[in-house]
C-alpha positions as CSV (number, residue, x, y, z in Angstrom):
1,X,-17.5,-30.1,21.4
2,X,-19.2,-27.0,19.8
3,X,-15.5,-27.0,17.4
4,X,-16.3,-30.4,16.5
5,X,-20.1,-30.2,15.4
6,X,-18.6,-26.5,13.5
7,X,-16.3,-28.6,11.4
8,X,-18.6,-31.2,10.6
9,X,-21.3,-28.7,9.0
10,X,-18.5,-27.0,7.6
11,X,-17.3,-29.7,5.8
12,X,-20.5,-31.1,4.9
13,X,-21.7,-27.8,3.2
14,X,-18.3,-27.8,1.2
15,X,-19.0,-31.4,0.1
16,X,-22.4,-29.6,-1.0
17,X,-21.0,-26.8,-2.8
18,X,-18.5,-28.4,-4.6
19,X,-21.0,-31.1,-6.1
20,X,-23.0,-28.2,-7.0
21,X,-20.5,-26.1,-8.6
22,X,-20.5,-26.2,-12.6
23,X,-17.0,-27.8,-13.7
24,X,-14.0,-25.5,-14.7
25,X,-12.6,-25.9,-18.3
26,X,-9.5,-28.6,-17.7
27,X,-6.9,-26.1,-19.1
28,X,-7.7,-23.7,-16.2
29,X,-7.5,-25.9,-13.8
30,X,-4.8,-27.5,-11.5
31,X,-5.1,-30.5,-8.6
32,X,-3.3,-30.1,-5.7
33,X,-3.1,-31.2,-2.0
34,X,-1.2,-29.8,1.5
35,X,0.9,-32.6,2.6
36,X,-0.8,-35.3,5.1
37,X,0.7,-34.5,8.7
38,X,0.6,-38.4,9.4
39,X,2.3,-41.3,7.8
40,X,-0.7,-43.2,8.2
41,X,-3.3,-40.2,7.9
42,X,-5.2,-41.0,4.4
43,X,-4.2,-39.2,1.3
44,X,-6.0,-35.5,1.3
45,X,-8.4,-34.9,-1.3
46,X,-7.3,-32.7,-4.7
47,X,-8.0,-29.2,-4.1
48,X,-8.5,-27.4,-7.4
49,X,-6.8,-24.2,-7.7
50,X,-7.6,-22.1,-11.1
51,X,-5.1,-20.2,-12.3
52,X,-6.2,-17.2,-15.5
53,X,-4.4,-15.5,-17.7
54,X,-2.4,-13.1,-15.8
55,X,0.4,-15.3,-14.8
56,X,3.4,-14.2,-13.0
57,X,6.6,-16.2,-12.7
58,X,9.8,-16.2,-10.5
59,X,13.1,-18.5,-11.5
60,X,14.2,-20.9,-7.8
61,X,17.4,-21.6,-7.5
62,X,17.9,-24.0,-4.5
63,X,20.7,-26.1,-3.8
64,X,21.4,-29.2,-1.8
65,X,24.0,-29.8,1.0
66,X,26.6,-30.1,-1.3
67,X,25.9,-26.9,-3.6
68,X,24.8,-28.3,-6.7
69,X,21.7,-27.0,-8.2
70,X,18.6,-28.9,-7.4
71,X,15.7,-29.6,-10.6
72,X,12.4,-30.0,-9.6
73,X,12.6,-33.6,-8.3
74,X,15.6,-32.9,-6.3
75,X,13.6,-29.5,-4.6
76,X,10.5,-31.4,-3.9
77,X,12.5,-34.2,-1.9
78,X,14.2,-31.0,-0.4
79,X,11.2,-29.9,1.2
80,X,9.3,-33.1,1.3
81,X,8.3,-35.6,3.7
82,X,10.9,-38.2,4.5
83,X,8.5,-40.9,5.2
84,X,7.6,-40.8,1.4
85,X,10.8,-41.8,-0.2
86,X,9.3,-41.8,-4.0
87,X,9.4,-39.2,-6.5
88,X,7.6,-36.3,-4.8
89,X,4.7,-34.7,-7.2
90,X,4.5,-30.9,-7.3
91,X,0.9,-30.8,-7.0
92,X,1.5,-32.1,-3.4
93,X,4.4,-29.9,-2.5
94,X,2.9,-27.6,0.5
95,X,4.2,-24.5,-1.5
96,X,2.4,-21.7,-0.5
97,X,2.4,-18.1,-2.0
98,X,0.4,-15.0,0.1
99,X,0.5,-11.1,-0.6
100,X,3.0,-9.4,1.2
101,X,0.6,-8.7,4.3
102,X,-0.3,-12.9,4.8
103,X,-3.8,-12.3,4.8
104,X,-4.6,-15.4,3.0
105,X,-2.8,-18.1,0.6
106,X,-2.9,-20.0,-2.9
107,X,-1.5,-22.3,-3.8
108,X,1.1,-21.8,-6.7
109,X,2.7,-24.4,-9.5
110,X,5.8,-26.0,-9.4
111,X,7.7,-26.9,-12.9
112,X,10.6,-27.2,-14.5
113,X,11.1,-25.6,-17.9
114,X,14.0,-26.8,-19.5
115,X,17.1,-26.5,-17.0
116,X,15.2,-24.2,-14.2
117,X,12.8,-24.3,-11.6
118,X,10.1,-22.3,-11.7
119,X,7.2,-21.1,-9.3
120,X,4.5,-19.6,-11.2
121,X,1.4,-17.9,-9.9
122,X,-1.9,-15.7,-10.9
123,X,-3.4,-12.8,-9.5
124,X,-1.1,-11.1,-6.7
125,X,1.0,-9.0,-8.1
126,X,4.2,-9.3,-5.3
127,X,3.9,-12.6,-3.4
128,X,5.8,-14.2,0.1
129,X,6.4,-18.0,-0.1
130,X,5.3,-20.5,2.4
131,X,7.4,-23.6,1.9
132,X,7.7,-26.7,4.1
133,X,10.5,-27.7,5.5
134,X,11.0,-31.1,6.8
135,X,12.7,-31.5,10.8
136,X,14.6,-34.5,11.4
137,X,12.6,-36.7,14.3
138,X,9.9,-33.8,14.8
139,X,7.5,-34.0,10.9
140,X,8.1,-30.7,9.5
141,X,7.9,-27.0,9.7
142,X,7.5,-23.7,7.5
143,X,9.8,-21.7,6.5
144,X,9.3,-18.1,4.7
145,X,11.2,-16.2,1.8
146,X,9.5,-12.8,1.4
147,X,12.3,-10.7,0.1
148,X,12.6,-8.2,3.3
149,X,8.7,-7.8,3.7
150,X,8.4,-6.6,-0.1
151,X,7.6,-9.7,-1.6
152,X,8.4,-11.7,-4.9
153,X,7.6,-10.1,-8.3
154,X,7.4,-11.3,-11.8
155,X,10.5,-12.3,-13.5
156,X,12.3,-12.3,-10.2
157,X,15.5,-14.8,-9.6
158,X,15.1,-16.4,-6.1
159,X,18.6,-18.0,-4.1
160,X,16.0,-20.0,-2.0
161,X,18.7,-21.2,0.9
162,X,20.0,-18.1,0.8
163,X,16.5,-15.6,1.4
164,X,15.5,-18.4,3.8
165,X,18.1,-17.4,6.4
166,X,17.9,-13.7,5.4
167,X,13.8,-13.9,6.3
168,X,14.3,-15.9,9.6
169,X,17.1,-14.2,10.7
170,X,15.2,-11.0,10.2
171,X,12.1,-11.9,11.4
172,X,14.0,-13.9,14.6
173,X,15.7,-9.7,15.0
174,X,11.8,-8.6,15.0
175,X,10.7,-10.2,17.1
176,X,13.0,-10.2,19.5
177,X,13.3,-6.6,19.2
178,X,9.2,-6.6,19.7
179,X,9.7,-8.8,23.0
180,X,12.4,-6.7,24.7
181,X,10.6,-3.3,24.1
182,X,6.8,-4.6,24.8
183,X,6.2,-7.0,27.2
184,X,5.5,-7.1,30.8
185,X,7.4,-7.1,32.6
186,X,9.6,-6.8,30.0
187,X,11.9,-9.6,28.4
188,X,15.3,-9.9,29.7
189,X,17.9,-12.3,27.5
């Protein structure tokens, strides 16, 4: 009960603070929202995210089942909700970028200039990527690309199926490495 009355002052005091709060210049500001979990949950509210002048920017290349190259509307109903068959908008995508320790996240932009996709982001100079990943009868999940713990950097050329299955198979080794060496009694597979 004590969780529920927490989240209700915090929400109300975030309602407060962002009535408060002096408007951003439009051109430094972009509206996004996570992905409701829910068909029927309402749509989220915009969450502004500002982005300055030191943007960074990394080229996707992601490809669907049959290996051709996906644009941006092809990637977003990649990684999108399959209840939501329409044209997916990439300030709704659930993309997610963090420093390379995933102490917190922002939320980067999605666009397509000329024939690429592009991820851009301010501030963090090397960045892991949070993206979701729909799961046929189960909603969706998340999956990581974080370039073997080192992160993302500026300029960088991303094969997105490919540093998915290079980050989980990695991180599936870790932690079943971490299971077999530290628990007890200790993990037998």
């Amino acid at each position: 009960m004590l969780d529920i009355w927490a989240a209700a002052i915090l929400s109300a005091g975030l309602c407060a603070a962002q009535q408060a709060a002096p408007p951003l210049p439009d051109e430094l500001m972009r509206t996004s929202t996570a992905p409701a979990l829910a068909a029927e949950a309402p749509d989220p509210l915009p969450v502004k995210t500002r982005l300055g002048p030191s943007l960074k920017k990394a080229r996707l290349q992601a490809y669907d089942r049959s290996g051709r190259l996906l644009d941006l509307q092809g990637f977003l109903a990649l990684i999108g909700r399959a209840d939501r068959p329409a044209a997916a908008d990439p300030e709704r995508s659930g993309v997610a970028v963090t420093p390379p320790d995933e102490r917190y996240s922002a939320r980067p932009v999605l666009a397509q200039e000329g024939g690429q996709l592009t991820l851009i982001w301010d501030r963090l100079p090397n960045i892991h990527i949070s993206l979701p990943w729909p799961v046929d009868e189960d909603g969706f999940s998340t999956v990581w690309l974080d370039k073997n713990g080192d992160g993302y950097a500026d300029g960088d050329v991303i094969a997105v199926n490919e540093e998915i299955a290079i980050t989980h198979y990695r991180r599936l080794k870790e932690s079943l490495r971490k299971h077999v060496t530290e628990w007890d009694p200790l993990y037998k597979p």
